[in-house]
TORMI-964922 format. One line per field, with one value per residue (C-alpha): x, y, z; chain; residue number from 1. Coordinates in pm, 1 decimal. Layout:
east <- (X ...)
north <- (Y ...)
up <- (Z ...)
unit <- (A ...)
pos <- (NUM ...)
END
This chain:
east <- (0.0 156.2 283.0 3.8 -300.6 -180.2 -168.9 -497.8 -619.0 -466.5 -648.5 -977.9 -945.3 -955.6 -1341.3 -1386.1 -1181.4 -1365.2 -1554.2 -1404.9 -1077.8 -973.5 -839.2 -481.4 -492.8 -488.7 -174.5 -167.2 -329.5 -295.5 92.6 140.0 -102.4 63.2 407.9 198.1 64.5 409.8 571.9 296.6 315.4 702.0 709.6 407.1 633.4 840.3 579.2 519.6 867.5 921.9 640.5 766.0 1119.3 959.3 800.7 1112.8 1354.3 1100.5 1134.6 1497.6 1668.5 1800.9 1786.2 1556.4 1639.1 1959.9 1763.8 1430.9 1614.6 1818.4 1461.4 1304.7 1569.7 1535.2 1723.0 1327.4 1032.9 693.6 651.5 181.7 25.3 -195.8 -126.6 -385.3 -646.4 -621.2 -716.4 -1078.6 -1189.8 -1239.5 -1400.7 -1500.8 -1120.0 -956.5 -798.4 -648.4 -531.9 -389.9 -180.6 -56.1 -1.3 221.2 413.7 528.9 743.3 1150.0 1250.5 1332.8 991.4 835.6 1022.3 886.4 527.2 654.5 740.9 374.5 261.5 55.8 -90.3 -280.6 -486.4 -602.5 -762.0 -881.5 -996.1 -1158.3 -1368.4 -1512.8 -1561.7 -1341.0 -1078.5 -1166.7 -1300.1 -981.2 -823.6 -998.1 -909.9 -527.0 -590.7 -706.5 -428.6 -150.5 197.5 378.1 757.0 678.1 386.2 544.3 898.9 1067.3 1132.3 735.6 688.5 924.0 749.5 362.0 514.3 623.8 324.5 150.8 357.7 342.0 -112.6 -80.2 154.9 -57.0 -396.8 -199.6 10.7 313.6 622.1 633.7 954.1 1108.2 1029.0 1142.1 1361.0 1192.0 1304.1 1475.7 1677.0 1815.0 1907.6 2063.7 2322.4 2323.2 2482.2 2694.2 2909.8 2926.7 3049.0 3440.2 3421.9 3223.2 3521.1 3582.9 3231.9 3262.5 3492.0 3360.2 3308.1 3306.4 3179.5 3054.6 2938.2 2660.0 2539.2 2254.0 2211.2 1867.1 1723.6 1316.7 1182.5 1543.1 1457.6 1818.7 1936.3 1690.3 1803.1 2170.4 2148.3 1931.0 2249.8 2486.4 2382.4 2288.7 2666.5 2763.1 2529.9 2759.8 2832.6 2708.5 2625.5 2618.4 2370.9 2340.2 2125.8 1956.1 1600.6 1425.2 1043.9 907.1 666.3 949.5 1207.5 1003.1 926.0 1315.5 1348.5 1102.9 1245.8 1584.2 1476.2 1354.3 1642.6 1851.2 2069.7 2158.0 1850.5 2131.1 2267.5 1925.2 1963.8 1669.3 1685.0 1820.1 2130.6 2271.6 2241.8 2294.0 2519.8 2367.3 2693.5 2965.8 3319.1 3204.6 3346.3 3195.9 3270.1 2972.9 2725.6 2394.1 2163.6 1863.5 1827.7 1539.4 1586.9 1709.0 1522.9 1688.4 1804.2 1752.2 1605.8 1919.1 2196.8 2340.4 2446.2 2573.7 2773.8 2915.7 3046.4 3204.9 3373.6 3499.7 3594.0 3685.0 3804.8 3771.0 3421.4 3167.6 3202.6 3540.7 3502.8 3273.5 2905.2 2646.3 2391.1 2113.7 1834.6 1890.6 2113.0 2155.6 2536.2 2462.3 2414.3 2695.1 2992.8 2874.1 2898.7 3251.4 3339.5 3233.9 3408.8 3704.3 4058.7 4186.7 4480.6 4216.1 4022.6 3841.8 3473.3 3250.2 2881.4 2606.3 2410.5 2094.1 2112.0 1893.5 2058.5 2213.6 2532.0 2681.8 2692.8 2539.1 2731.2 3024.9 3439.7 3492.7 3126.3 3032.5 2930.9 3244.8 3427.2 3244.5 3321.1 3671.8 3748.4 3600.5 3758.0 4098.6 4100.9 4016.5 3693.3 3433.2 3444.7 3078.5 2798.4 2505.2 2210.8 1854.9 1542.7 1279.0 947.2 1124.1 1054.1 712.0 730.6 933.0 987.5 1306.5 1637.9 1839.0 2179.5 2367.3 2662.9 2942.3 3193.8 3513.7 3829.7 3970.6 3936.6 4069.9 4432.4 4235.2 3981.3 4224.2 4202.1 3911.7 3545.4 3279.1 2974.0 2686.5 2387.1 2138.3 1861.4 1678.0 1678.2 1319.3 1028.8 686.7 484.9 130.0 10.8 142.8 234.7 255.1 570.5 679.1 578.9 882.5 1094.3 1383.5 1332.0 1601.9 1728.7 1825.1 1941.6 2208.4 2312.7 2341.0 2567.7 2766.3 2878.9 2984.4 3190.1 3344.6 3469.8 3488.1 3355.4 2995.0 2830.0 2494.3 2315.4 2535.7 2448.7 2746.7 2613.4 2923.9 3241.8 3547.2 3714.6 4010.6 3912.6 4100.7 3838.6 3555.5 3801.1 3839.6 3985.0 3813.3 3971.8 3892.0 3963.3 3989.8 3994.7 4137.6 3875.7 3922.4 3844.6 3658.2 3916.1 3957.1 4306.8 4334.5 4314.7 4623.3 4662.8 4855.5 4921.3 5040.5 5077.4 4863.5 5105.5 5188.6 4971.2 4594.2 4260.9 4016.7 3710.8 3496.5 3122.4 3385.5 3505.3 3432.0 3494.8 3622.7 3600.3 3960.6 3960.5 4281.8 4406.7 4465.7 4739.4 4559.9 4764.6 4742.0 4342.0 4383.2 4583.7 4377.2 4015.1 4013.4 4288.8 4168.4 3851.5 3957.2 4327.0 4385.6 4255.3 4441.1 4423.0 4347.5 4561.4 4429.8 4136.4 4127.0 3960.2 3948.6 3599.7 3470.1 3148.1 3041.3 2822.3 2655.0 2424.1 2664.1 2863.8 2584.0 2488.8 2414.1 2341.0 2081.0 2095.9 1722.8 1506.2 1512.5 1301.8 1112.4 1034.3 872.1 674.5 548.6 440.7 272.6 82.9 -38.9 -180.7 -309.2 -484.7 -652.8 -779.9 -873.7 -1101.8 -1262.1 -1385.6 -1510.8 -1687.4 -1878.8 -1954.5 -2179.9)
north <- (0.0 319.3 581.6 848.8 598.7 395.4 716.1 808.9 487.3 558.5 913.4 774.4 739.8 1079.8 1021.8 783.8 1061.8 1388.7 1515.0 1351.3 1495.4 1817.7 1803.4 1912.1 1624.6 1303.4 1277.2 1137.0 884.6 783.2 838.5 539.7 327.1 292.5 244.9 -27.6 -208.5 -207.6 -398.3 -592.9 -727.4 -673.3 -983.9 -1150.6 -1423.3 -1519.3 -1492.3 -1844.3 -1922.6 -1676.4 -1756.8 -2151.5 -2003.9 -1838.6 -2147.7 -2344.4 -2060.9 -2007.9 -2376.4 -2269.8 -2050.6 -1862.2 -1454.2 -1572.2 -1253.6 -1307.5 -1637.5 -1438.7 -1170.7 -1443.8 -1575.3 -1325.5 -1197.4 -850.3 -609.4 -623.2 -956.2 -973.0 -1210.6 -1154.5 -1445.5 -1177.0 -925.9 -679.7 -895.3 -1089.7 -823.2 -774.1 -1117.3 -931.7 -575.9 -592.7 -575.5 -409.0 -150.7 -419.5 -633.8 -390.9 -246.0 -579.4 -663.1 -322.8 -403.6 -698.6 -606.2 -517.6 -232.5 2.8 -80.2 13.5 377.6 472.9 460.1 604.6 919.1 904.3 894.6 623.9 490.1 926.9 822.4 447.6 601.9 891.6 651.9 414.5 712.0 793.0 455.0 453.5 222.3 -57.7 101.4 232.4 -57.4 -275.6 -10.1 -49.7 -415.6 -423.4 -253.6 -489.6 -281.2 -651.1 -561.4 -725.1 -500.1 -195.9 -138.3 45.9 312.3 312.8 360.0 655.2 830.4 738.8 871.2 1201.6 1209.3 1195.1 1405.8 1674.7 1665.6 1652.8 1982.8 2186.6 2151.0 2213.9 2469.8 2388.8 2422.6 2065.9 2105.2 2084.6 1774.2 1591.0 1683.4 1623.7 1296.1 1370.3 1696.3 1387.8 1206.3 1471.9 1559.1 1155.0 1175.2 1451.6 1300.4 973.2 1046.2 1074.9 767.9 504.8 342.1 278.9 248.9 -67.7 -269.2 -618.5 -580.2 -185.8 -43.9 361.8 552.5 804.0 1114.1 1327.4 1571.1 1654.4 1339.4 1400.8 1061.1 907.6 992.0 1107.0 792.0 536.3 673.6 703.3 387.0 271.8 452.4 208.4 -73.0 -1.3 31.8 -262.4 -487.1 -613.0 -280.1 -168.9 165.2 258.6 483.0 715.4 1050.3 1276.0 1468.7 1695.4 1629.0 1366.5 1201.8 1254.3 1072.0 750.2 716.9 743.3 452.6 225.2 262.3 189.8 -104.3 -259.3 -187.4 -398.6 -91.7 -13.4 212.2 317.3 555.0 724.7 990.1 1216.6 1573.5 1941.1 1861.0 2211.6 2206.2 1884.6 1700.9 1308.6 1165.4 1347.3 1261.9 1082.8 1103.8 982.8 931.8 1099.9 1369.7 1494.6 1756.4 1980.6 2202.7 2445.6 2773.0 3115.1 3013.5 3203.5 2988.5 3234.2 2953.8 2800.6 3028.4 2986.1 2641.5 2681.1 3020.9 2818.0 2581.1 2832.7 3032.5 2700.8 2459.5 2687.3 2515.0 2190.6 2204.3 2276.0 2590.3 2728.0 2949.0 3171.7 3180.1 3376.6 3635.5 3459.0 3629.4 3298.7 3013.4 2886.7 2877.6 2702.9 2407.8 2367.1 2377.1 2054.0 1884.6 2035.8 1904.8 1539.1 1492.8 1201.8 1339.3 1371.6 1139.9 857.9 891.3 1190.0 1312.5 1484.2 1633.8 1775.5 2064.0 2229.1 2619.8 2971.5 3220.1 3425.3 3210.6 3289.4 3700.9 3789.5 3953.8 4202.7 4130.2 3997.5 3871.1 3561.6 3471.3 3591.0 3380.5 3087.0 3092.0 3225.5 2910.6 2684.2 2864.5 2917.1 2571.4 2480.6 2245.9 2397.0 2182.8 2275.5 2509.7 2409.3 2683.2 2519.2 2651.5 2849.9 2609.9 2288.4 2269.7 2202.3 2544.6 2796.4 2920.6 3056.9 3016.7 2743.3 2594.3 2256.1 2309.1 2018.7 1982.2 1769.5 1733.1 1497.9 1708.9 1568.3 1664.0 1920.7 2080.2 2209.7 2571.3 2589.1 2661.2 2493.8 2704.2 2535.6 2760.9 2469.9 2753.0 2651.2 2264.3 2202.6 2076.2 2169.5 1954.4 1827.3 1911.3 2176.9 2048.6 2296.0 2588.2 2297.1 2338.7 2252.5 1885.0 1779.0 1516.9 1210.3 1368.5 1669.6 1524.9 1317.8 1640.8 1831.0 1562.7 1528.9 1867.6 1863.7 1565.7 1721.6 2021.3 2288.0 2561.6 2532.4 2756.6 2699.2 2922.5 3240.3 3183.6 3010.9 2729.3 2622.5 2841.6 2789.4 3022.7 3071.6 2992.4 3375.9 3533.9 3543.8 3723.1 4102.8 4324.9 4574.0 4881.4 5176.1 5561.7 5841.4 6200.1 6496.5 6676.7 7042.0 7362.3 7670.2 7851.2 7496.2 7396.4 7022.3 6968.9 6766.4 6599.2 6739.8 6378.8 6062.0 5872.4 6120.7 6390.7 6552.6 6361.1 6441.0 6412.6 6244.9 6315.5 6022.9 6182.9 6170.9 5773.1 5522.8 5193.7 5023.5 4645.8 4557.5 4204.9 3968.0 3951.0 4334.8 4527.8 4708.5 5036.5 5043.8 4992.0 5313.1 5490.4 5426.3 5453.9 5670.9 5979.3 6119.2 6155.2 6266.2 6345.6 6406.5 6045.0 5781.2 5423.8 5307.9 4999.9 4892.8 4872.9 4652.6 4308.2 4002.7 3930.0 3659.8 3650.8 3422.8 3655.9 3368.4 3560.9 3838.5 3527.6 3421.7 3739.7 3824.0 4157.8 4200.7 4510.0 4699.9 4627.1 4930.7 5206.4 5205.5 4819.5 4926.2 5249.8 5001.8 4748.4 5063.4 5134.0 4850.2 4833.0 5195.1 5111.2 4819.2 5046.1 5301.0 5059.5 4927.8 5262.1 5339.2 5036.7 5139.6 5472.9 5336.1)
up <- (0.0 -92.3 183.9 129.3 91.5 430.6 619.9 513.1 611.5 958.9 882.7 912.2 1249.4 1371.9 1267.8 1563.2 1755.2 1658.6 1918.7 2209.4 2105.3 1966.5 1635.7 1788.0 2011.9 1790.7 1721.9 2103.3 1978.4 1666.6 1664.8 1978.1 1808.0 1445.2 1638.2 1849.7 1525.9 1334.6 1620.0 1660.7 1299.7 1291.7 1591.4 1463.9 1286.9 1605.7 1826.6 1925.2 1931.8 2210.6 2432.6 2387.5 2505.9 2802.1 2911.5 2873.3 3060.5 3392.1 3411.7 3502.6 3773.3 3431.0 3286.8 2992.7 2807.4 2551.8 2476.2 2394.0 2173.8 2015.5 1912.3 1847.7 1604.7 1696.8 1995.3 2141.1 2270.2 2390.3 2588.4 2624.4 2458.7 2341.6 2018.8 1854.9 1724.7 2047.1 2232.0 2023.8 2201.9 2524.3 2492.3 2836.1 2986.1 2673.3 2908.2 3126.6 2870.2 2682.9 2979.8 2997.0 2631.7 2664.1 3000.9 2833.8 2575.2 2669.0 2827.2 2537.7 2375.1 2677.8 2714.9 2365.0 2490.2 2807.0 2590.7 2431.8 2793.4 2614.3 2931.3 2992.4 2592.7 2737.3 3009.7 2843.8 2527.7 2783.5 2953.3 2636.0 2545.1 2226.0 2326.7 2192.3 1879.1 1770.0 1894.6 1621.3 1361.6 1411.9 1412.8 1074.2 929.3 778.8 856.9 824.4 669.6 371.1 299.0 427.4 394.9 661.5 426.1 351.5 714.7 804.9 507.3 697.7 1010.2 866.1 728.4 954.5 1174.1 931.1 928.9 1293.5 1320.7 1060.6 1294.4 1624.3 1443.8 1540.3 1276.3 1098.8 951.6 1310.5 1296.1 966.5 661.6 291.9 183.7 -174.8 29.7 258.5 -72.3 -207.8 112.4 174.3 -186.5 -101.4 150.5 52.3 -291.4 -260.6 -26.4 -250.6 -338.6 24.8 129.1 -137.1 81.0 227.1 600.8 670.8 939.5 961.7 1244.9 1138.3 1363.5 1335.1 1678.6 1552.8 1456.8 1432.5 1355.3 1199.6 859.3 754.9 902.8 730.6 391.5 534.2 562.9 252.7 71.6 206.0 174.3 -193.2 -244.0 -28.0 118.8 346.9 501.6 823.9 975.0 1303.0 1389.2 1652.6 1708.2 2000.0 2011.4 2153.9 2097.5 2234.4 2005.2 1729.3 1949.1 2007.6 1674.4 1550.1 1843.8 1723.6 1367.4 1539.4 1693.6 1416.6 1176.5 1440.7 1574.9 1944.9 2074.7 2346.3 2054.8 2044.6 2301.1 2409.2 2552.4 2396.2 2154.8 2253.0 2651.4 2715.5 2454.3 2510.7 2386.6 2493.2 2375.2 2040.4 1688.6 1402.0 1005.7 894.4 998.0 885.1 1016.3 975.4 1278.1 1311.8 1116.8 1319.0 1645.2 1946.5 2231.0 2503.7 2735.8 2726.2 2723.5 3047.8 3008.7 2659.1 2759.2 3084.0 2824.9 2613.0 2879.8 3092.7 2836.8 2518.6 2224.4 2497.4 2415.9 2178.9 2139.0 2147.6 1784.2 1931.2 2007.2 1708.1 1881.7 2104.5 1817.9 1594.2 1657.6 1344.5 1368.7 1691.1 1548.3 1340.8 1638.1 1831.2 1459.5 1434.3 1797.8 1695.3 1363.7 1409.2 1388.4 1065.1 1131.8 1221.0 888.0 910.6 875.8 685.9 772.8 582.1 742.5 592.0 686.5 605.4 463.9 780.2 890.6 539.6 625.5 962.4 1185.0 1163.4 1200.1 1535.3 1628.8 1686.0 1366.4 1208.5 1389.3 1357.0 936.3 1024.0 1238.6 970.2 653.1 832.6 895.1 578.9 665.3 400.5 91.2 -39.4 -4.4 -199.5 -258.4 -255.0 -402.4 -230.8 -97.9 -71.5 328.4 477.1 706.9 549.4 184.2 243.6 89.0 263.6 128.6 254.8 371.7 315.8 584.3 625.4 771.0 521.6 184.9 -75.2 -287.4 -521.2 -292.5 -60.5 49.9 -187.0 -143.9 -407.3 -436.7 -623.4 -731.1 -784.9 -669.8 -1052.7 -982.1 -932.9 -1036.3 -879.7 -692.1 -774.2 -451.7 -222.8 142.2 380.3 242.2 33.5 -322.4 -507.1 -530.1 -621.2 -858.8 -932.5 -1248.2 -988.7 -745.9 -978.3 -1149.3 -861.4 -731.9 -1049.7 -1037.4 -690.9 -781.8 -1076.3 -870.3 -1200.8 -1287.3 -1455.4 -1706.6 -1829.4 -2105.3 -1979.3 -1622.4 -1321.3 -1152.5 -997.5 -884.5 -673.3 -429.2 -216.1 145.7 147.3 -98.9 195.9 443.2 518.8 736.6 881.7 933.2 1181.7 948.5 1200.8 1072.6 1337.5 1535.6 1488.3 1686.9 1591.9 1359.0 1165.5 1327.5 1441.5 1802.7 1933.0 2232.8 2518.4 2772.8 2717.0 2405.4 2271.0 2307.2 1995.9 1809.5 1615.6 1831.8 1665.9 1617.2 1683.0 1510.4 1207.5 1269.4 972.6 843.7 565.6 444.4 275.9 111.5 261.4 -68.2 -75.2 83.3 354.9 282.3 -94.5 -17.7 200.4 -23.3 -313.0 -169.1 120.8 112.4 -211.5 -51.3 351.4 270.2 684.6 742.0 894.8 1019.7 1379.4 1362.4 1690.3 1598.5 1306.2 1291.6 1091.3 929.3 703.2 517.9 223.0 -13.6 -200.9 -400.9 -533.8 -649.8 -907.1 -1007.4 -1383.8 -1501.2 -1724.1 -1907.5 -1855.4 -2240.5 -2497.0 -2409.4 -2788.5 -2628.4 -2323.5 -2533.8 -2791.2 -2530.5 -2318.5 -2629.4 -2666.9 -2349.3 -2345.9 -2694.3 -2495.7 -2224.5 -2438.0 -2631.0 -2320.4 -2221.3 -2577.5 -2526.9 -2176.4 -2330.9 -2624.2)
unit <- (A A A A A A A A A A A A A A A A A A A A A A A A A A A A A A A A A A A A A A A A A A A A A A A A A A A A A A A A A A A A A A A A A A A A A A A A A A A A A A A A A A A A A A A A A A A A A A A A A A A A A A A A A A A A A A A A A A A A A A A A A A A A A A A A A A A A A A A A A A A A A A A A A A A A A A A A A A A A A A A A A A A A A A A A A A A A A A A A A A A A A A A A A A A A A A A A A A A A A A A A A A A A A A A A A A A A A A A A A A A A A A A A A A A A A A A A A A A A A A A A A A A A A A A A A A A A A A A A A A A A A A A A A A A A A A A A A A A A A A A A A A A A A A A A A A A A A A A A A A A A A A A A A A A A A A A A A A A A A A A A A A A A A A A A A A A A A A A A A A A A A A A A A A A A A A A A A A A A A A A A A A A A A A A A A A A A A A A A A A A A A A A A A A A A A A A A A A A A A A A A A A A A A A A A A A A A A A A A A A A A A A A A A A A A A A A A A A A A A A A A A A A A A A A A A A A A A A A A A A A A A A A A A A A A A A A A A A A A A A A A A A A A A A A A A A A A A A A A A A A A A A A A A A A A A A A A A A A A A A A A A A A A A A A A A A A A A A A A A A A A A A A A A A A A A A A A A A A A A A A A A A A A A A A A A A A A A A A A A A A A)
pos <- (1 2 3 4 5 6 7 8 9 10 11 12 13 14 15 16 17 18 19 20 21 22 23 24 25 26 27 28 29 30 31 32 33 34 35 36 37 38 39 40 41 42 43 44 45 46 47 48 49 50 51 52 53 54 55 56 57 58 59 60 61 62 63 64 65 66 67 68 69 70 71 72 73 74 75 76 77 78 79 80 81 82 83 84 85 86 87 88 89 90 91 92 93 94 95 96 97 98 99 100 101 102 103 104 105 106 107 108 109 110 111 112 113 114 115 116 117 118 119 120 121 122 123 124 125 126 127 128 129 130 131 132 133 134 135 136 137 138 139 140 141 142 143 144 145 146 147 148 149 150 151 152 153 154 155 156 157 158 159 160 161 162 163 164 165 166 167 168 169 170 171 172 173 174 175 176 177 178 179 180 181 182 183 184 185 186 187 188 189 190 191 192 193 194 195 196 197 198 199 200 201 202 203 204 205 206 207 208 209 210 211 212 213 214 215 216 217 218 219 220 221 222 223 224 225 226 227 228 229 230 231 232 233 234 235 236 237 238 239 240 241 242 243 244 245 246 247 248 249 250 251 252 253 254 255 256 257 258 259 260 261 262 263 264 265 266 267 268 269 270 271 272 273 274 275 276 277 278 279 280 281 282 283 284 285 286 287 288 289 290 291 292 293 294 295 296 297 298 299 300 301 302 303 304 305 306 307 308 309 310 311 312 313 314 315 316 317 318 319 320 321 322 323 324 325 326 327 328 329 330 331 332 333 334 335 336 337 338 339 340 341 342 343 344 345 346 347 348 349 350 351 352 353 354 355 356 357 358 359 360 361 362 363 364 365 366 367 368 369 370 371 372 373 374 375 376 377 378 379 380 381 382 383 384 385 386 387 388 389 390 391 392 393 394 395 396 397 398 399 400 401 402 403 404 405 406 407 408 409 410 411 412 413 414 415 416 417 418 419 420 421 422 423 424 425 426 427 428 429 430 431 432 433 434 435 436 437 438 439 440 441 442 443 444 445 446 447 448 449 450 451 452 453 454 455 456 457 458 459 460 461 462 463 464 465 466 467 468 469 470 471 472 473 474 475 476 477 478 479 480 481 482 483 484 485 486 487 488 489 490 491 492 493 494 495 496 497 498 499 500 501 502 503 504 505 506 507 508 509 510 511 512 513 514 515 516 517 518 519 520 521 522 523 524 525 526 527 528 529 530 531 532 533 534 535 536 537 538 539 540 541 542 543 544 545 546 547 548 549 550 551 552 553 554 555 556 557 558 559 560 561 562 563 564 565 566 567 568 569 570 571 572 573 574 575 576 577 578 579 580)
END
């Protein structure tokens, strides 16, 4: 059954729901339910073989567990005789028996419902008399593996994630990344490595620090083991929201990976897996929120641990934390000398120029272009996320560049690679279809120049070409007959006051002597300027736009007359019309 049809199915629900729940609210329950039912049909086959190894093991003074997993052929058991449709033999004690169908799975299955508070919607289900109604619902849907793939699934959840967020009105795209925008950066930093990835036996450790419901994972994953079957990834991944966290978990738990690396909580305030590295990256934090509420912890951070911690290259302004995001990826990338990393981060437009020389900001992109860790910044079009229609770009990040991208910069303008949707979801009303997403990749693996019809799609830059100096020009103050003041103490002695209404700035590129830029630009226009050498700072902004520019000369002005005509003609033969 395709994605969009089963989560309609699962839709129809909400009709039992309405009225006894506001429309905001069933998400509480239809969320735990379809996470119920796919576990339910995922353990289905093993099922008897489980309870038969229970049986045996109480027989003995014995931990039955490793012997139950082993059986069970997953990291999670139930051990209830009873499943789903069981539970429809007894409406009278569906509460009860459901409780207990529930309490009897492992530990980590039981923690996902936990986070559903599951256990608050059975009561409140069994007040209104509904329990067992919906129960019989999600026991007629067939979400067995080999009718639903696990990659079928993650797209029902976000789904239904997304219908959910849209009548609470809460931002959807906090919550999940569209799929063929994960292909796309999945693509982008496994291309350099697939003859590597190829290899019988590898092992890969992915991280995404704002997982939502594991989607860049799944197809992280999918990736792989289209390359190499026999390759393994290693998964691992924190969240914030609760409903979005269970969900990656249960998809976790059924791909066979260690639920342990599934860390809930705030990625920023309270890093869930402190001390890791890992070979690849991938993220999609929330767009320019400001992190206000949790400033103290992350500024305690900065000022004990520096460049110890997270957050050593400075911190961007509390207003939007975009920038944020990126230094915790930075902090977790495995040393160069042990192989390296590389990380895909989806951004908004801000951390390429926000900020001044010597904020925050600035120093963030100084740390990463001084230390040459940019390979890649790709620009996206406008409407491909569900809650914003912004411009956002991908950043590619590594410390393990290869031969002929270092001290470079790839920029990739792939703002006309689109194709519009049939049906708008949310802000998203543009794709990226497969043709796109190849080409797009293509070029970032060619690393040229690209030119198409007149227009750049692809330029490369000197990690130098985004950095300035910003320079302080003082002019003299002067008294009331004209003559400049001079200062009587100190180092001032002898020397010019200046005349700080009078102060100004100048941007001068790195590339450029700083005195030829003064000589050339300022003191034909102030010839008793000079420079405050003190004062000057380092800057570096990435002006993506300006790079892709083309000027298009405004049309002929007989055009524009003729076309005026034209139009005035029209009018004027509308109103002749009214007047007869």
């Amino acid at each position: 059954m395709a994605e969009q049809n089963l989560s309609s199915f699962i839709w129809a629900v909400a009709d039992l729901l309405r009225g006894d729940y506001k429309q905001s609210e069933y998400g509480k329950v239809i969320l735990p339910f379809t996470v119920l039912r796919r576990l339910d049909c995922v353990l289905e086959p093993t099922k008897a073989g489980v309870l038969a190894e229970k049986a045996k093991r109480e027989k003995g003074d014995i931990n039955p567990e490793p012997f139950l997993l082993k059986k069970a052929g997953l990291l999670f058991y139930n051990t209830s005789p009873l499943d789903l449709k069981k539970l429809m033999g007894d409406q009278d004690h569906i509460g009860e028996n459901l409780r207990a169908y529930l309490q009897a799975f492992s530990p980590a299955v039981r923690d996902i419902f936990e986070r559903f508070e599951f256990h608050t919607q059975i009561d409140r289900l069994a007040k209104a008399g509904l329990l067992y109604l919906v129960t019989e619902k999600f026991a007629n849907i067939d979400l067995h593996p080999d009718a639903v793939s696990n990659a079928q699934m993650g797209a029902v959840f976000e789904e239904l994630i997304r219908k959910f967020a849209e009548l609470s009105n809460e931002t959807a795209g906090e919550h999940f990344t569209p799929r063929e925008v994960i292909r796309l950066m999945v693509n982008l930093i496994f291309i350099e490595d697939d003859a590597a990835l190829t290899k019988p036996g590898v092992v890969r450790a992915l991280y995404d620090p704002t997982a939502g419901t594991g989607g860049m994972l799944s197809v992280a994953e999918e990736h792989l083991s289209s390359l190499n079957p026999d390759a393994r990834l290693v998964m691992y991944g924190q969240e914030l929201n609760p409903e979005s966290y269970a969900i990656c978990k249960a998809d976790m738990l059924i791909k066979g990976q260690d639920i342990a690396n599934i860390i809930f909580g705030n990625t920023l305030s309270a890093d869930g897996l402190p001390g890791a590295v890992f070979d690849y990256m991938l993220s999609n934090p929330p767009f320019g929120v400001e992190w206000k509420k949790i400033e103290r912890e992350i500024r305690k951070e900065a000022e004990d641990m520096g460049f110890n911690g997270r957050f050593g290259p400075g911190l961007p302004r509390v207003s939007d934390g975009s920038l944020l995001f990126l230094m915790p990826l930075l902090s977790k990338m495995r040393p160069a000398k042990d192989g390296g990393s590389r990380f895909g981060i989806v951004l908004n437009g801000s951390p390429l120029f926000t900020g001044g020389a010597g904020s925050g900001e600035s120093e963030i992109r100084r740390y990463v272009l001084e230390n040459d860790l940019v390979e890649a910044i790709i620009g996206l079009p406008t409407d491909m996320f569900y809650n914003t229609g912004i411009s956002t770009y991908i950043w590619i990040v590594s410390n393990r560049k290869p031969a002929a991208r270092k001290g470079t910069v790839q920029l990739i303008d792939a703002s006309g690679f689109w194709q519009k949707m049939r049906k708008s979801l949310g802000s998203k009303r543009k794709e990226l279809s497969p043709e796109h997403i190849e080409d797009i990749t293509r070029i970032f693996g060619d690393f040229k120049d690209v030119t198409r019809d007149g227009v750049p799609i692809s330029r490369i830059f000197k990690n130098g070409d985004f950095g300035y100096r910003t320079i302080t020009v003082e002019r003299p103050e002067r008294d009331a007959a004209g003559a400049v003041v001079v200062g009587t103490k100190g180092k001032a002695k002898g020397k010019p006051v200046a005349d700080a209404s009078l102060r100004d700035t100048e941007n001068v590129p790195l590339s450029e002597e700083v005195e030829a830029y003064f000589r050339r630009e300022v003191l034909p226009h102030a010839p008793d300027a000079w420079i405050d050498h003190d004062k000057t700072k380092v800057g570096y902004e990435i002006p993506f736009n300006r790079h892709f520019y083309v000027f298009k000369p405004p049309r002929a002005l007989a055009e524009i007359d003729a076309e005026l005509k034209v139009v005035t003609d029209r009018i004027l033969s509308m109103i002749g019309g009214l007047s007869t």
